[in-house]
C-alpha positions in Angstrom: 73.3 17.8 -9.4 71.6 21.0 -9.8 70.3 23.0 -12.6 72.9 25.4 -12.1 75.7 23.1 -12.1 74.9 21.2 -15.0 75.1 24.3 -17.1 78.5 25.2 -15.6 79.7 21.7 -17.2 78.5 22.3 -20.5 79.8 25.9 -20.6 83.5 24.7 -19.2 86.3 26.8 -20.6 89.6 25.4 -21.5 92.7 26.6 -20.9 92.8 29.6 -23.1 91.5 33.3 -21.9 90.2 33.4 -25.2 87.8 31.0 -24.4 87.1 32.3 -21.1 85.5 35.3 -22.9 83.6 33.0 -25.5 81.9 31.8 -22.7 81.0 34.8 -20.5 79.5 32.5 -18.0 78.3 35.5 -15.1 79.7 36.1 -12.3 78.4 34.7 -8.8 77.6 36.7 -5.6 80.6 34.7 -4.0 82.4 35.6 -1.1 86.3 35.4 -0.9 88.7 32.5 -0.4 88.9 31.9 3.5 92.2 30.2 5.0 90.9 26.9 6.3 93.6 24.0 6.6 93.2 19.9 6.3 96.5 19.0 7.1 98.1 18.6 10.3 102.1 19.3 11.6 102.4 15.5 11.3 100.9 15.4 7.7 103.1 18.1 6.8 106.3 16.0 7.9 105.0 13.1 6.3 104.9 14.9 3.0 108.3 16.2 3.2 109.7 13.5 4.2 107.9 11.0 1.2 105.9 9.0 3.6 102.8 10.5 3.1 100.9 7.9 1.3 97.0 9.3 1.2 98.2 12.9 -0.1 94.7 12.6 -1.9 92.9 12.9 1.7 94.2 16.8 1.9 95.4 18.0 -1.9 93.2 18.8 -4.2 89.2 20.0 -4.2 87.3 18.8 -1.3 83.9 19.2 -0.7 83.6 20.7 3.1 81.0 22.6 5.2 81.9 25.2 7.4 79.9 26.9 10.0 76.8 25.3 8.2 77.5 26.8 4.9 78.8 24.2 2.1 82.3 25.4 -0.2 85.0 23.6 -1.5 88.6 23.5 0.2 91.3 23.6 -2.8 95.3 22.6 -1.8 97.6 22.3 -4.6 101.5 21.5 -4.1 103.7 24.6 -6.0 106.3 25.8 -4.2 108.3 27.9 -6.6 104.7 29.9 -7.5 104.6 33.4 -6.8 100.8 33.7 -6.9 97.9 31.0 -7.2 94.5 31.5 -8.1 91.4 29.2 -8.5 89.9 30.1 -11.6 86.6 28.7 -12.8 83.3 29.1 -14.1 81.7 29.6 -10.9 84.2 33.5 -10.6 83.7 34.2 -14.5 87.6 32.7 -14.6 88.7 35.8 -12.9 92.4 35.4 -12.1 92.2 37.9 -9.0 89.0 36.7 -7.6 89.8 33.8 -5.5 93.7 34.0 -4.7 94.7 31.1 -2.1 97.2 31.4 1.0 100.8 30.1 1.1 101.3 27.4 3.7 103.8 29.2 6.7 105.9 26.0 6.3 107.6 25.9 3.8 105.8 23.1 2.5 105.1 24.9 -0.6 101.2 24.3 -0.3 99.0 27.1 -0.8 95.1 26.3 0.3 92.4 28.2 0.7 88.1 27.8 1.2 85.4 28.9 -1.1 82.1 29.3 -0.1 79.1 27.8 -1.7 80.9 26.0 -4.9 80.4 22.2 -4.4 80.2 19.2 -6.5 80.3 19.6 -10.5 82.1 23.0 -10.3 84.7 23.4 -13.2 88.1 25.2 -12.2 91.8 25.5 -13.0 94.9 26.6 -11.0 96.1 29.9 -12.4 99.3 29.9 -11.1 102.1 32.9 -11.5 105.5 31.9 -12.0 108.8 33.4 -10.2 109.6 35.2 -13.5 105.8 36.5 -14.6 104.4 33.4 -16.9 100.5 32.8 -16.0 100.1 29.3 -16.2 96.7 27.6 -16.3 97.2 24.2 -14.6 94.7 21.0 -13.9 95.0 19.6 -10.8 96.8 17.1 -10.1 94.6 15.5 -7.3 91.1 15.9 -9.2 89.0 12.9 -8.6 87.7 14.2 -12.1 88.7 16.1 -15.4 86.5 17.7 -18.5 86.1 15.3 -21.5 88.9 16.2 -24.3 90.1 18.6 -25.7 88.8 20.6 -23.0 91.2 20.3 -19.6 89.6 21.6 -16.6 89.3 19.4 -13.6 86.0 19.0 -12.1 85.0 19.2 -8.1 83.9 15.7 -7.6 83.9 13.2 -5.1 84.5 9.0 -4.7 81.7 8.3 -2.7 80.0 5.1 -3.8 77.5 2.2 -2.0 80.0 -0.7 -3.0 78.0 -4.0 -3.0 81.4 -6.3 -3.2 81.5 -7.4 0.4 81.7 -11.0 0.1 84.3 -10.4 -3.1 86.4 -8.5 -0.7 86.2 -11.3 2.4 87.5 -14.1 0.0 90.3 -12.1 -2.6 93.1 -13.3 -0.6 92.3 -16.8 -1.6 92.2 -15.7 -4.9 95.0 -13.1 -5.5 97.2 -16.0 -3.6 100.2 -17.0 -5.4 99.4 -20.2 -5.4 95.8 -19.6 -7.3 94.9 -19.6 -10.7 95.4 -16.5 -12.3 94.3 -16.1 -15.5 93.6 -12.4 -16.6 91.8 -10.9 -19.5 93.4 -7.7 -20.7 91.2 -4.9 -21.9 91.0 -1.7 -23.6 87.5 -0.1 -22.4 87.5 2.2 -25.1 87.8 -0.7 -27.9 86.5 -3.7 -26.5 83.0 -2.5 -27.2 81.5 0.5 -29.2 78.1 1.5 -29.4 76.5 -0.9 -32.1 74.8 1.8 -33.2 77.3 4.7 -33.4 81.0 3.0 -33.8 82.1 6.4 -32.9 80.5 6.7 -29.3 82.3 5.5 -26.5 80.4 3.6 -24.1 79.7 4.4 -20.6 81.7 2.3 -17.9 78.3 1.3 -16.5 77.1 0.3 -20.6 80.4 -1.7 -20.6 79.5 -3.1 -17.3 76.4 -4.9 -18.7 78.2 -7.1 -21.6 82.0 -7.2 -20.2 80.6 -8.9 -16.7 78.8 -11.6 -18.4 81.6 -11.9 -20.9 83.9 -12.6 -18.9 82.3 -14.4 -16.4 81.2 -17.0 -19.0 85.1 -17.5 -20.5 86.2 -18.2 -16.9 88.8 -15.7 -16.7 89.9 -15.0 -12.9 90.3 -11.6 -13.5 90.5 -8.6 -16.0 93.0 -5.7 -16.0 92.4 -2.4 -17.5 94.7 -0.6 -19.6 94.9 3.0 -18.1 91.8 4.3 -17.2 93.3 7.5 -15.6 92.6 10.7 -17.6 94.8 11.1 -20.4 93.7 13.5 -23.5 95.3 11.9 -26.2 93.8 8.2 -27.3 96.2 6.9 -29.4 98.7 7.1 -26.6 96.3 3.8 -25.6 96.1 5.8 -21.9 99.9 5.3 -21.0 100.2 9.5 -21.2 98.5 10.2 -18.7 97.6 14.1 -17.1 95.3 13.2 -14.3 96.7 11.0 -11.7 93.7 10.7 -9.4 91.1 11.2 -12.1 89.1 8.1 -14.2 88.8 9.0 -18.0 86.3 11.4 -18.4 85.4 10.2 -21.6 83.7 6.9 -20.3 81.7 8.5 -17.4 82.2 9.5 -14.3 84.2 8.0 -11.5 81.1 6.3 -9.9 80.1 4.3 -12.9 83.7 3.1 -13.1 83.0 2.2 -9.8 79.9 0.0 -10.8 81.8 -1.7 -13.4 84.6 -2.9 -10.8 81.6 -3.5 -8.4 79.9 -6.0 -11.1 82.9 -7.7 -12.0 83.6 -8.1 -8.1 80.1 -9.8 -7.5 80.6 -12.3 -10.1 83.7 -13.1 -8.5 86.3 -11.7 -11.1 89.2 -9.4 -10.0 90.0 -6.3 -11.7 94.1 -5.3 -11.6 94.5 -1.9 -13.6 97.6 -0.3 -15.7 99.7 2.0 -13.1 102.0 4.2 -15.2 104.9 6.0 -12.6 107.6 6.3 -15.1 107.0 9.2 -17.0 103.6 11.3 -18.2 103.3 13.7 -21.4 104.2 17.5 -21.2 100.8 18.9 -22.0 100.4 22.2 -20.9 97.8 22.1 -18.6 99.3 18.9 -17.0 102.0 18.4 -14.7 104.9 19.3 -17.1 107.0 22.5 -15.2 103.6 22.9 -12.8 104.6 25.7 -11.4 107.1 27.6 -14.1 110.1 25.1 -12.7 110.7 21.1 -13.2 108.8 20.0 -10.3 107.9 17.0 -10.8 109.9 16.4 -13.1 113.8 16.1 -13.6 115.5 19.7 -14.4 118.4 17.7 -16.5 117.0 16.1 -19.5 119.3 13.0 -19.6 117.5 12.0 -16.2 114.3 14.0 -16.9 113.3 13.0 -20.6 112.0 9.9 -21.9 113.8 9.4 -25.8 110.8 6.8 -26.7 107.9 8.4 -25.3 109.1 11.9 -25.8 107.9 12.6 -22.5 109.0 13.5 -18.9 110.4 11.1 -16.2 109.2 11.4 -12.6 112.2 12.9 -9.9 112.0 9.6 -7.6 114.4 11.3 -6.0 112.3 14.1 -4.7 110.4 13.4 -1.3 107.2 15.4 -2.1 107.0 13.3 -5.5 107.2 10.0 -4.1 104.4 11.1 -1.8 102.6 12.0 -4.8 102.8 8.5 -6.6 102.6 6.1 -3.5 99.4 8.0 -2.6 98.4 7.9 -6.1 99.2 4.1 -6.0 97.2 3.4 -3.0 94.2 5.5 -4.2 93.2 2.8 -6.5 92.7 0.1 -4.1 91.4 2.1 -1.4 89.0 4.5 -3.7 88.3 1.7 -6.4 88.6 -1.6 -4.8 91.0 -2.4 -7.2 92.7 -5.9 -6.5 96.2 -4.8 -7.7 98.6 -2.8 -9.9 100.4 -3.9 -13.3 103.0 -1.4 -13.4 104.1 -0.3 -16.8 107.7 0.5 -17.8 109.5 -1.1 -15.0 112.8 -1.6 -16.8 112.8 2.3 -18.2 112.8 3.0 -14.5 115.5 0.9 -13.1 117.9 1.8 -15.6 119.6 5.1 -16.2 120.4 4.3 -19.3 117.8 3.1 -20.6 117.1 4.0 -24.4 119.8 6.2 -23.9 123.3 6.5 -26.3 126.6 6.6 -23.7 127.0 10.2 -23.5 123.0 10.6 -22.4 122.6 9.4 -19.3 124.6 10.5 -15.8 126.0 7.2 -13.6 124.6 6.9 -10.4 126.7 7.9 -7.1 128.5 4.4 -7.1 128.9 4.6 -10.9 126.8 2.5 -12.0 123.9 2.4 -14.3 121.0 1.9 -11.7 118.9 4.3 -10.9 118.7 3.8 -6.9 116.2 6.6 -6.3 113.7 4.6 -8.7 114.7 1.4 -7.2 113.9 2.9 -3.8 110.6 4.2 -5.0 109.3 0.8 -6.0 110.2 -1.3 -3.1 108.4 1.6 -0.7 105.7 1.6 -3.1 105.0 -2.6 -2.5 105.8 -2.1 1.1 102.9 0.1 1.7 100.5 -1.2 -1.2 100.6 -5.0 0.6 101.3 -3.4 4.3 97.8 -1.3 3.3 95.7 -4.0 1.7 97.9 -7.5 1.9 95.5 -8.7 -0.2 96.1 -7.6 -3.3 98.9 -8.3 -5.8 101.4 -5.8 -7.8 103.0 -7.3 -11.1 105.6 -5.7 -13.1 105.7 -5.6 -16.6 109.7 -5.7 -16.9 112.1 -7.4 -19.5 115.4 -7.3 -18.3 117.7 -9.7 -16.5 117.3 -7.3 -13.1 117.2 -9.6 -10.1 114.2 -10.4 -7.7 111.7 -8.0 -9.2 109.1 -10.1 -7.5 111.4 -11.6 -4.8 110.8 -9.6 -0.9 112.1 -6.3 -0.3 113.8 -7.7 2.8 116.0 -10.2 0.8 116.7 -7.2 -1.6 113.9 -7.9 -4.2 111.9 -4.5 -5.8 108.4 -6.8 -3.8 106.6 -7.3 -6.5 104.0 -9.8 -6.3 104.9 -11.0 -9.9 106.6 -10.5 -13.3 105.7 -10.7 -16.8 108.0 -13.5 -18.6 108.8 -11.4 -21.5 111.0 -14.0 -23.0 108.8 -16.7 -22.9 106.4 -14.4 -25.0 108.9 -13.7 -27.4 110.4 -17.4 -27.9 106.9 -19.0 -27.8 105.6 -16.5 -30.8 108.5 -16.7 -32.2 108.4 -20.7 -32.2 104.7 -20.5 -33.3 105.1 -18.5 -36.2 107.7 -21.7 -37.6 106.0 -23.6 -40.3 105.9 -26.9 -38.7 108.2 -28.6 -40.8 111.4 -26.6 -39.7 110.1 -26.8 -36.1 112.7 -29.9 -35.0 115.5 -27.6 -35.5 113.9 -25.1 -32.7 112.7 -26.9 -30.2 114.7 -25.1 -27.5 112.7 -22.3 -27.9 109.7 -23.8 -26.0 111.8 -25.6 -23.3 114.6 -22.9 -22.8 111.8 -21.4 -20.4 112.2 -23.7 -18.2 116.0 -23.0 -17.1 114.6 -19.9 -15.0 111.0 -20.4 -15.1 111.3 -20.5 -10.9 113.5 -17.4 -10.6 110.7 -15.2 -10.5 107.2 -15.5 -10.1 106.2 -15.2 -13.6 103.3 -14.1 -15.2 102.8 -15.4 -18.7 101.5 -12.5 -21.0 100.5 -12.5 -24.5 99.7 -8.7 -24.5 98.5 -6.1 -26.2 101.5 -5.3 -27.1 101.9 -8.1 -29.5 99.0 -7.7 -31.4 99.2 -3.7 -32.4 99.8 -2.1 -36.0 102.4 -3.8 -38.0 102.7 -7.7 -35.3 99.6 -9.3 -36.9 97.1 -10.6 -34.7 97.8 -14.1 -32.9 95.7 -15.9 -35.3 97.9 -14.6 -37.9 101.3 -15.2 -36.9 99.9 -18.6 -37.0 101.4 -20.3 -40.3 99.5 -22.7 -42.6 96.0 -23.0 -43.9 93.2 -21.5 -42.3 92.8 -25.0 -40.1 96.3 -25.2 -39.4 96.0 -21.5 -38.0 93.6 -22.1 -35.4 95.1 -25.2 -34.8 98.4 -23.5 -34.2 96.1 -21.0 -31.7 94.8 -23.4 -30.1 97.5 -25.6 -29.3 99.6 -22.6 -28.1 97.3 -21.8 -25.6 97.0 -25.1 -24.4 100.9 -25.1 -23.9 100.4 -21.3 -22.4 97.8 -22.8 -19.5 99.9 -26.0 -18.8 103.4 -23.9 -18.6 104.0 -22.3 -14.9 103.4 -19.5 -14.0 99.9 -17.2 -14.1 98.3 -15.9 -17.6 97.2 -12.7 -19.2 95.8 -12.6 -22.8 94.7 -9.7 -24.7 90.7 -9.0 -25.5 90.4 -11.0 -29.0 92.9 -13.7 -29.4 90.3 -15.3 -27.2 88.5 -15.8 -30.5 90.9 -15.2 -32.9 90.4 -11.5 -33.8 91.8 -11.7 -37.4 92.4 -7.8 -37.8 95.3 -6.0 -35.7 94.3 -4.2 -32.4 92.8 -0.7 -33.4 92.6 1.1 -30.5 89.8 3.4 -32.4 86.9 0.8 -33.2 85.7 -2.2 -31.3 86.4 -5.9 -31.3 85.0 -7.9 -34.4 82.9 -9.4 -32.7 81.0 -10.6 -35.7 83.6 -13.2 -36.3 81.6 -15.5 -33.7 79.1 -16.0 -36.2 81.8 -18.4 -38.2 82.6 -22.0 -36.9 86.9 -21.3 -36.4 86.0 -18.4 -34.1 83.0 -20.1 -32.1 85.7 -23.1 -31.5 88.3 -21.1 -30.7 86.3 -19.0 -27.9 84.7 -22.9 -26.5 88.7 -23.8 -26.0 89.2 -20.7 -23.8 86.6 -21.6 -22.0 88.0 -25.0 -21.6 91.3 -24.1 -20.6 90.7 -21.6 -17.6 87.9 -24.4 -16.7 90.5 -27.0 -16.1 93.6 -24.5 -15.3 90.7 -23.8 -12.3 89.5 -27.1 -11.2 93.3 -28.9 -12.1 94.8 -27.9 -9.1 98.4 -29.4 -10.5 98.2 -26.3 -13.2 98.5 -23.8 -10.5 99.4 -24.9 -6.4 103.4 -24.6 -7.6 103.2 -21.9 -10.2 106.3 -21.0 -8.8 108.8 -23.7 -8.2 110.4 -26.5 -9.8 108.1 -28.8 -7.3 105.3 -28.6 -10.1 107.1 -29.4 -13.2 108.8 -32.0 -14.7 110.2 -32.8 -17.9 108.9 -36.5 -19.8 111.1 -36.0 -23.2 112.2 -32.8 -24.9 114.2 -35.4 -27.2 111.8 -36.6 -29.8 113.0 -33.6 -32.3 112.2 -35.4 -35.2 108.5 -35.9 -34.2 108.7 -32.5 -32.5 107.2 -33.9 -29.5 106.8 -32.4 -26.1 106.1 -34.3 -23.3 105.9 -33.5 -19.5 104.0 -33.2 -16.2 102.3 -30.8 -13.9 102.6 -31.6 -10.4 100.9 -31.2 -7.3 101.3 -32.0 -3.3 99.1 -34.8 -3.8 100.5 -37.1 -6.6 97.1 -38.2 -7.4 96.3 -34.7 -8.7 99.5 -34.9 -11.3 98.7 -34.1 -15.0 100.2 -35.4 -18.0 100.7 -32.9 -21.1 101.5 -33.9 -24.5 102.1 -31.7 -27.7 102.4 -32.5 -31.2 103.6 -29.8 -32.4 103.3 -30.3 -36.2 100.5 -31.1 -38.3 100.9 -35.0 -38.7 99.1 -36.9 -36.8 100.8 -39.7 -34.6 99.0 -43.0 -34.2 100.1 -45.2 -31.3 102.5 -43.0 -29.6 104.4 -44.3 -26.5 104.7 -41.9 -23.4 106.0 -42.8 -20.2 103.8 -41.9 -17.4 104.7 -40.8 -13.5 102.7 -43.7 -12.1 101.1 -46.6 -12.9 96.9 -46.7 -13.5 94.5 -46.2 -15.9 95.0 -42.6 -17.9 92.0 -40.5 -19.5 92.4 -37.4 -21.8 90.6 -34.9 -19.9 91.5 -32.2 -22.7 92.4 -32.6 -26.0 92.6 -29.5 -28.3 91.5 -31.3 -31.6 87.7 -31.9 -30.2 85.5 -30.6 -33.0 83.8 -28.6 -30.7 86.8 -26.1 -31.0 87.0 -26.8 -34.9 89.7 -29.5 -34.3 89.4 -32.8 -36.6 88.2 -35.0 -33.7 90.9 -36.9 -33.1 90.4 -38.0 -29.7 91.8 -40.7 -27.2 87.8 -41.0 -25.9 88.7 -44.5 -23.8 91.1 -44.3 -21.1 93.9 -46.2 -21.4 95.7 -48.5 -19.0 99.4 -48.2 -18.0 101.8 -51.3 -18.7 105.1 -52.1 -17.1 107.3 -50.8 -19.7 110.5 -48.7 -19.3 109.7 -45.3 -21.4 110.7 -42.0 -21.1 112.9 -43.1 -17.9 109.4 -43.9 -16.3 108.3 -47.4 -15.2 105.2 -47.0 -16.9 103.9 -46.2 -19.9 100.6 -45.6 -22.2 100.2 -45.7 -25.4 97.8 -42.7 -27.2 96.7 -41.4 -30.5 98.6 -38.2 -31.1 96.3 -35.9 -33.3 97.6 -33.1 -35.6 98.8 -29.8 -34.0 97.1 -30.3 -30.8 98.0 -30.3 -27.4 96.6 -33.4 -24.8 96.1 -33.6 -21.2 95.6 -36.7 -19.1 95.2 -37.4 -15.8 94.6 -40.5 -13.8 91.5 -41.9 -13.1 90.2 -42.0 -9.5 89.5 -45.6 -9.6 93.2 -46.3 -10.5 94.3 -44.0 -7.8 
């Protein structure tokens, strides 16, 4: 970067002409816009008709050379603009200077060339409305944005030496539905601050150097990052987001969010990230009324408003925007190496009346209260993220009844990959939080799952989401003493990894974070210095260890084929007992919870075979702060009706604390 554009950066403007003349950055000896096109006829039909799905390859600021000399090619979709200008520091932000060329298609694309501006310039869109208004709009497309509260975008570029080859040969084998899957959530901006400056926001490539190892070391398969788009406001936790195509400025730049993905890919971890298409924030210089008219947006408000968010809902219907977020969709994987999408909000899109009172919301054409143009929008959006890159794997965070979110687009599914199981969540906390004496009377809560655990393929998430202002962190919905807490942790995740379907856990229940999530400050990472914390981290570990290596835990994640109920009857006891399966019976597991605090000496549980049985986990081990109450000598079946099984065993049950066996291989 030269001299020259360095200074441009620190002397940005925002928005305001007020600014603009604070700044009185000169003038260049620059020559005017020239009318140079990217796009073809075809990509022009493609567009119009919403099948144009790498809209970032011609909008936006591109970096081009043109008879030998370098400028910077500028497209920008307003079709109800009277006049656009780019504006910038590089023209003094003279809104006459550099005036682009309407497209003679009606595309409503208005491009243009500018000579010798490259990489690092800062510029806005000044764009005149039908009726007069001056507007002073980001770009959409920018691959990256000024660091808030200023709003300009920034000529950049994605070009980055990727060093994940061999990650990239083998993530079908592990984005396949029948792998483990067990993601660690994480907030970049909290998950870490500088030690030294609790204010300062680390650098993706700073993050890079403690997350990798982190997370390598607890075992999980992959992470997924909250937003990481641009989005000016923090506490909206990056789900109001103004630049699509841009990486949050905040952090660094996009190629050091490309060497944290790179590092996490050469250790073998996959990264998913947030994807937010159902509504974004009507900040001025965003893509709120873009150009003077509801463009991207819905006109009507009770299609085009989001009550909750107080923000603005995409037009699925419109062709040009369905371009824009498929594109946008694709981006990620192609630009980022990104390994999939966790897209936000699902249910606020498929319903037109969502969040909405009965005269808010308009029926769709058959009456009824789907939106069809959303529904649309999502299976097109899996059809050409899997058609693109097959081997990656879209999940949708939706908590409604709608059917075959993650079931094929051909046998009318939305073709998503999977879905999070938001009633498990809620039952399972909600059991959790029980003291443990009044636990008999709700034991359907923990084995209600299990009626439609197989109609979906379900992701199991204990999210952020749970743990913000006013929930409590895990630890403390817990109830009991401070032992009984963990224990209660513990033992919960051990049911979590042994239940079908893939996990996801939020940054710091790993260990027990005792505070609520602050999105403001990092993890308390001191915590790890005390003995419940340090346990509770070692039975992470040891539950993605053997939800990795127990292939029973993960080949049927899916179907009925890998689970079967022992006993849900032992109430009293409030005892659960039951198997995880796989194609080879000799793989089967055997999981048994004690679910209250008393321990259970000499406990008889039928088995699915007969042999010699060993506890290959048990979460009371001291080394996770448990008491130690261990079955340490395998323990041979005998011919005894239990359980409606042939065979039983008998084991010591210890208090609050979950127990996996497995046959040994010289009984097998």
């Amino acid at each position: 970067m030269t001299k020259s554009t360095i200074k441009n950066k620190k002397n940005s403007s925002q928005a305001s002409s007020q600014e603009q003349d604070l700044v009185a950055v000169p003038k260049r000896d620059l020559k005017p816009v020239e009318t140079i096109t990217r796009f073809t006829d075809f990509d022009i039909h493609l567009f119009k008709q919403g099948k144009h799905f790498k809209l970032y390859e011609k909008l936006g600021s591109h970096v081009m050379e043109v008879e030998g000399v370098t400028g910077t090619y500028f497209a920008v979709w307003a079709p109800n603009a009277s006049q656009i200008s780019v504006i910038g520091n590089f023209n003094g932000w003279n809104r006459e200077e550099h005036k682009l060329a309407a497209r003679w298609d009606s595309s409503g694309i208005w491009e243009g060339w500018i000579p010798n501006i490259g990489v690092g310039e800062v510029y806005k869109y000044l764009i005149v409305t039908s009726d007069g208004q001056h507007l002073e709009k980001s770009d959409p497309f920018a691959l990256w944005c000024e660091v808030a509260p200023r709003t300009a975008s920034i000529v950049w570029d994605t070009w980055y030496e990727w060093n994940d080859a061999d990650w990239m040969k083998i993530r079908k084998e592990k984005n396949k539905l029948n792998a483990p899957i067990s993601v660690y959530e994480v907030h970049l901006g909290s998950w870490q601050r500088d030690p030294s400056d609790p204010e300062r926001y680390l650098t993706y490539k700073e993050i890079a150097e403690t997350l990798v190892p982190y997370v390598k070391e607890m075992g999980f398969t992959h992470v997924e990052l909250m937003p990481i788009m641009e989005h000016p406001y923090p506490p909206s936790w990056g789900y109001q987001i103004t630049g699509y195509f841009s990486c949050a400025s905040r952090m660094g730049t996009p190629q050091e969010l490309m060497y944290l993905i790179d590092s996490l890919h050469q250790e073998g971890i996959g990264v998913y990230i947030d994807w937010v298409p159902s509504h974004f924030p009507g900040d001025a210089h965003g893509l709120f009324r873009f150009d003077g008219t509801s463009l991207y947006e819905h006109e009507d408000p009770r299609k085009g408003y989001h009550p909750d968010w107080k923000s603005y809902i995409f037009n699925y219907g419109r062709n040009e925007v369905k371009s824009f977020l498929i594109s946008n969709s694709i981006f990620w994987m192609d630009r980022y190496h990104t390994d999939g999408l966790r897209v936000d909000a699902v249910a606020s899109m498929l319903y037109l009346d969502y969040s909405r009172k009965h005269n808010e919301w308009i029926p769709n054409e058959f009456g009824g209260r789907e939106n069809l143009e959303a529904i649309a929008l999502l299976r097109e959006m899996n059809i050409a993220a899997y058609t693109e890159f097959p081997d990656i794997q879209s999940i949708a965070e939706e908590s409604t009844a709608f059917p075959g979110v993650s079931r094929p687009v051909f046998v009318g599914g939305l073709g998503f990959g999977m879905k999070w199981m938001m009633g498990w969540m809620n039952d399972t906390l909600k059991y959790f939080e029980k003291d443990s004496a009044f636990r008999k009377w709700h034991q359907d809560q923990l084995s209600f799952s299990l009626v439609y655990a197989f109609s979906e393929n379900f992701m199991l998430p204990l999210s952020h989401d749970e743990v913000v202002y006013g929930k409590k962190s895990l630890i403390n919905k817990m109830p009991g003493d401070e032992w009984q807490k963990f224990a209660n942790l513990r033992l919960m995740f051990a049911y979590m990894f042994t239940h079908p379907g893939t996990k996801l856990i939020f940054m710091g229940g790993e260990f027990g974070q005792t505070s609520e999530w602050n999105f403001e400050q990092s993890l308390d990472w001191h915590l790890l210095e005390f003995a419940p914390h340090k346990g509770m981290k070692e039975c992470m570990k040891a539950l993605n260890r053997i939800y990795k290596t127990e292939i029973a835990l993960s080949e049927y994640s899916f179907s009925s084929e890998g689970f079967e109920w022992i006993d849900t009857q032992d109430r009293e006891n409030s005892v659960l007992v039951y198997a995880r399966k796989a194609s080879d019976p000799n793989e089967n597991v055997v999981i048994v919870l004690n679910l209250t605090a008393v321990p259970r000496p000499n406990y008889k549980v039928g088995v699915l075979s007969a042999g010699t049985w060993e506890e290959i986990f048990n979460s009371d081990d001291t080394l996770y702060y448990g008491s130690g109450q261990l079955n340490a000598t395998p323990v041979k079946s005998e011919s005894s009706l239990w359980h409606g099984k042939e065979n039983s065993i008998h084991l010591n049950l210890p208090p609050m604390a979950a127990v996996i066996l497995k046959k040994t291989s010289k009984s097998k």
